[in-house]
C-alpha positions in Angstrom: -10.1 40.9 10.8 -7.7 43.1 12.3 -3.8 43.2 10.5 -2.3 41.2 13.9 -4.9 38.6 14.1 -4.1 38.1 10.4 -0.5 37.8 10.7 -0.9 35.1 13.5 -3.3 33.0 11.1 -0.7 33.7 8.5 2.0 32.2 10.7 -0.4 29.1 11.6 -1.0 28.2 8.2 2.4 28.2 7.2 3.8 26.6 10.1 1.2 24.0 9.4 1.5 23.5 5.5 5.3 23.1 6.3 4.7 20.2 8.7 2.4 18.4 6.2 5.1 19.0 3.1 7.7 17.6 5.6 6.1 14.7 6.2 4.8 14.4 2.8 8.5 14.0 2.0 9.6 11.9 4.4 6.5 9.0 3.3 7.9 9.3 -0.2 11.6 8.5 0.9 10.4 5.8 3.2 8.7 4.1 0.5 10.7 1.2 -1.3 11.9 2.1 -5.0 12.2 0.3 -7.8 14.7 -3.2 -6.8 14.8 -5.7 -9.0 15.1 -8.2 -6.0 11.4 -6.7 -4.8 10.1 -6.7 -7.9 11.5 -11.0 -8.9 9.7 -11.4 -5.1 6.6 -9.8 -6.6 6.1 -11.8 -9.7 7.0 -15.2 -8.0 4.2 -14.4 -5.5 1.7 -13.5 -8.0 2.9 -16.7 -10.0 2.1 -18.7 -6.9 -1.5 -16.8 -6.3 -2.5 -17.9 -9.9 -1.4 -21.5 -9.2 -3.6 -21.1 -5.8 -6.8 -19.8 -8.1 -6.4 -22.3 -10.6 -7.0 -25.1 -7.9 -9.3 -23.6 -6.5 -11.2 -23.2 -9.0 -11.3 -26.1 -10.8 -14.0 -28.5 -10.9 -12.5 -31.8 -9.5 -11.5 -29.3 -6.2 -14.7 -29.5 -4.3 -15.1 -33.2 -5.2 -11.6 -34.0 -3.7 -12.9 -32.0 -0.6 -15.7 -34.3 -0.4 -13.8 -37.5 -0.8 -11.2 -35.5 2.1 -14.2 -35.1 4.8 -15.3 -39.2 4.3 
């Protein structure tokens, strides 16, 4: 490989590693950090999820389905 036709790959890969560090830093900006109001929203929705498993899953459910269809 001659010296100009590695300078111009030189130039590509560093044109294209900056691009992907760019926007490697703008995803990590744009993601939501550490709120206290996020995190309270989390744990009431996960609170509500267990609530939904736990009748779901428990024995008298599919009965009460049953009696529901007749």
């Amino acid at each position: 490989m001659e010296s100009g036709q590695f300078f111009i790959l030189s130039i590509i890969i560093v044109v294209f590693g900056a691009r992907i560090f760019r926007d490697h830093l703008r995803l990590k900006q744009s993601q939501p950090r550490e709120n206290p109001h996020y995190q309270a929203r989390i744990d009431t929705l996960e609170q509500r999820v267990r609530t939904l498993e736990r009748i779901v899953t428990d024995k008298g459910y599919d009965l009460k389905r049953e009696f529901d269809k007749l």
